[in-house]
C-alpha positions as CSV (number, residue, x, y, z in Angstrom):
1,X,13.1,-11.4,22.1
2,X,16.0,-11.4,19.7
3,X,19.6,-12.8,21.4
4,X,21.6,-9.6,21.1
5,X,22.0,-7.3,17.1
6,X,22.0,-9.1,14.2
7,X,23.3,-7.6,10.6
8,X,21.3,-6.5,8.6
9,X,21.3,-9.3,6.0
10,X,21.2,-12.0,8.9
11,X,18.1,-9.9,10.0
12,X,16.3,-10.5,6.5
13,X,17.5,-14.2,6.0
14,X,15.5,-14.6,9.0
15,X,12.9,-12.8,7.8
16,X,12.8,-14.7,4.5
17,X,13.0,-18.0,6.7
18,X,9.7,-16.8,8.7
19,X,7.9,-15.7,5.8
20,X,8.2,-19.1,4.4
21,X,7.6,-21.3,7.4
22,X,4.2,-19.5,7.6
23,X,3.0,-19.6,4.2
24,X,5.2,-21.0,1.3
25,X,3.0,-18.1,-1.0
26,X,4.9,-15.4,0.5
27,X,7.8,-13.2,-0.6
28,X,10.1,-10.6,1.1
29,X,11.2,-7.9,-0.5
30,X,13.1,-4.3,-0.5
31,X,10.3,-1.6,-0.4
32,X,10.6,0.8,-3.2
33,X,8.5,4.0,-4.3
34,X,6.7,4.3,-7.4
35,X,9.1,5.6,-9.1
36,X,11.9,2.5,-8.5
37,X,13.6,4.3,-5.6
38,X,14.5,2.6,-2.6
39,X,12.0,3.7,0.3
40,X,13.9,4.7,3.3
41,X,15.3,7.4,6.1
42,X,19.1,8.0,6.0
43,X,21.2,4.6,6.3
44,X,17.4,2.8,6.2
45,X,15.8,0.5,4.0
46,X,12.6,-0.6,4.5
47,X,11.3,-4.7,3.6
48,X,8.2,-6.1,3.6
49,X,6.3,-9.2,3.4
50,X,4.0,-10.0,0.7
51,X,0.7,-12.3,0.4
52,X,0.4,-13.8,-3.2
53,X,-1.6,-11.1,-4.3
54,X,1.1,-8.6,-3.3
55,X,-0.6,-7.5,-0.6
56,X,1.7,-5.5,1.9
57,X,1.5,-7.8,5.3
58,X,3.8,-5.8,7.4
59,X,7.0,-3.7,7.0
60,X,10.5,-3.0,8.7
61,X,13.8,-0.9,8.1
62,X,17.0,-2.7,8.8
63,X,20.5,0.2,8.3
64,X,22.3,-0.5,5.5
65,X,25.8,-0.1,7.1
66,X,28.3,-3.7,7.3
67,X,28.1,-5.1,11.0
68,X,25.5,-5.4,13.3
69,X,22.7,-3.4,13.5
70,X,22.5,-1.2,17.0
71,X,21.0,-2.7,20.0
72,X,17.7,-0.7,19.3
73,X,17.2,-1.5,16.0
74,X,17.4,-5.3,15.8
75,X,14.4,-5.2,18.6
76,X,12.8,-3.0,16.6
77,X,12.6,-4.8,13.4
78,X,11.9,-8.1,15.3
79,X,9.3,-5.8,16.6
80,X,7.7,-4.4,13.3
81,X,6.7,-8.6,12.6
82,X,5.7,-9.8,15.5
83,X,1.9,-9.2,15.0
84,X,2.7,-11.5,11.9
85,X,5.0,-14.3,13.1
86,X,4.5,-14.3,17.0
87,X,6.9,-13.3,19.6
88,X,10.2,-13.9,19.3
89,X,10.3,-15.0,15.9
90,X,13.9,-14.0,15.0
């Protein structure tokens, strides 16, 4: 489990680290609609991890505010990967 809130950017740099200790082939990025528009609720932007295809692996929303991220929502994105990068991958 994740050692207390993270930012938000910490929170994808780690992301971005476990994506490529797993597999050099994949990518992170910022989740967007068809039309270009950032997919999201509120103060929530969603990223996801790609395979080389593009195929979607698994997803996450991170708030887009400066500081950390609340106490919920850092365990909550750690959360939203673990099925892909194991427990306590952040």
């Amino acid at each position: 489990m994740v050692q207390g809130p993270k930012s938000s950017g910490e929170a994808v740099r780690l992301l971005r680290k476990a994506a490529r200790a797993k597999d050099k082939t994949w990518t992170v990025s910022e989740v967007t609609s068809d039309r270009g528009r950032k997919r999201g609720k509120g103060s929530h932007v969603m990223w996801a991890v790609y395979d080389a295809a593009g195929t979607e692996l698994a997803r996450g929303s991170v708030t887009t505010h400066p500081g950390d991220m609340s106490w919920t929502v850092t365990p909550g994105f750690e959360a939203d990967f673990e099925d892909l990068f194991g427990k306590g991958w952040m």
